[in-house]
N, C-alpha and C positions, 0 to 999 in steps of 0.2 A: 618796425612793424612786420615786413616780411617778412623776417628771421620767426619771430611770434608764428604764422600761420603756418612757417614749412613745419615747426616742432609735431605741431597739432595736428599736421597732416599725415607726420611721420607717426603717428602713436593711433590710428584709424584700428588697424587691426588688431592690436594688444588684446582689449576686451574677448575677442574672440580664444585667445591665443590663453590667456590667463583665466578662460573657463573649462577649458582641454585641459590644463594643466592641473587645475583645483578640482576638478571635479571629476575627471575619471575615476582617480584613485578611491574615490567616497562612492562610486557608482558599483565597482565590482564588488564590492563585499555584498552590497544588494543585492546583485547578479547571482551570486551564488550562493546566499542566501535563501533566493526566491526558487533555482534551482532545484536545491536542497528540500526544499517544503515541495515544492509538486511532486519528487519523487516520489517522497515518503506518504504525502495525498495519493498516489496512483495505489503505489502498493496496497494501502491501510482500505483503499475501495475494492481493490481485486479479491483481498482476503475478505473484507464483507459479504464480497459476492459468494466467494466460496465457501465459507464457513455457510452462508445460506443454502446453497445446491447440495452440499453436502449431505446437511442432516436434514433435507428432501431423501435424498438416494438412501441416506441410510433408515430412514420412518420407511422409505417402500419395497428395503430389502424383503428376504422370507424369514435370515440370522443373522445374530453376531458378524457370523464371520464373512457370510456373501454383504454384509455392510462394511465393515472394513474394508473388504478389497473394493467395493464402489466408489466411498471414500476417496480412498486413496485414488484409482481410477478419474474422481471427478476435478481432485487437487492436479493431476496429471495435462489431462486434456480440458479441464475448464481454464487452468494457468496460463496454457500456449493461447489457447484463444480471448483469454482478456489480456496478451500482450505480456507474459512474464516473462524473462526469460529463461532457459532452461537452470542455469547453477540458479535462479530466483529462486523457482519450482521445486530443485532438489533441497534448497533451506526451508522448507514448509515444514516443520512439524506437528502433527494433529494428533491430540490428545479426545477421547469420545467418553463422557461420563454419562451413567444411568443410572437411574435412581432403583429401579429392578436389574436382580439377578436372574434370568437372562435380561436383554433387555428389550426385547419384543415381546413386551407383555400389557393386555388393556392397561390403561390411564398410564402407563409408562412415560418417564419424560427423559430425552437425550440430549444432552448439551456437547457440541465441538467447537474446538478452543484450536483455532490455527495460528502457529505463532513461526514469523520467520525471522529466522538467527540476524543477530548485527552486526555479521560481516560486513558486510557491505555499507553497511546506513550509516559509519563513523559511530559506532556503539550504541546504536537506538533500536532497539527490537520492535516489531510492527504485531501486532495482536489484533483477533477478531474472534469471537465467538457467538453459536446462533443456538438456539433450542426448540426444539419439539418434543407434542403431547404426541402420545401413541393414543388411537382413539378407542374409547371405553368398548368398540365393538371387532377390535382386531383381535386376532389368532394369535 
């Protein structure tokens, strides 16, 4: 019977020992996994935000072309400050479509379409696009 309690007494830690061991390896793909998805959540928000400010700055341009450079300007300095970081920032590409020729014209509507490359993301490219009415009473 002694021999019975020392086994038993020998084997106390095992369980602990044989959860380390089964269950790390099932944890990390989790890990980074879950990793993977907040990035791509951060990013997919930042570009919402910006595709939003965007085509603000570009409805409150005077043109064309003083909106473009806002644009671009707001994808610049609105990136650094929602936390991109700079090569993030330089994969932005913004695409500006408008249903008028120019397109600051009443009832005019502007859609930006900001899409960053999938260098980064393991081949997943991140998209956001926002639209504005130009209002029936602008110049």
């Amino acid at each position: 019977m002694p021999r019975l309690a020392r086994n038993i007494k020998d084997e106390r830690g095992s369980a602990s020992v044989e959860f380390v061991l089964l269950a790390l390896p099932l944890f990390i793909p989790i890990f980074i996994f879950l990793n993977q998805f907040s990035t791509l959540s951060s990013q997919e928000m930042a570009l919402q935000t910006l595709a939003r400010e965007s085509v603000r700055a570009f409805i409150e341009s005077n043109s064309d072309q003083s909106g473009g450079a806002l644009v671009n300007q707001v994808i610049t300095l609105g990136g650094a400050k929602l936390g991109l970081k700079p090569e993030e920032i330089l994969e932005i590409n913004s695409e500006i479509k408008c249903s008028t020729r120019p397109c600051h014209l009443p009832n005019g509507r502007v859609r930006i379409t900001l899409t960053m490359d999938a260098i980064r993301n393991d081949g997943r490219s991140v998209q956001a696009s926002a639209q504005q009415y130009f209002s029936p009473w602008s110049q």
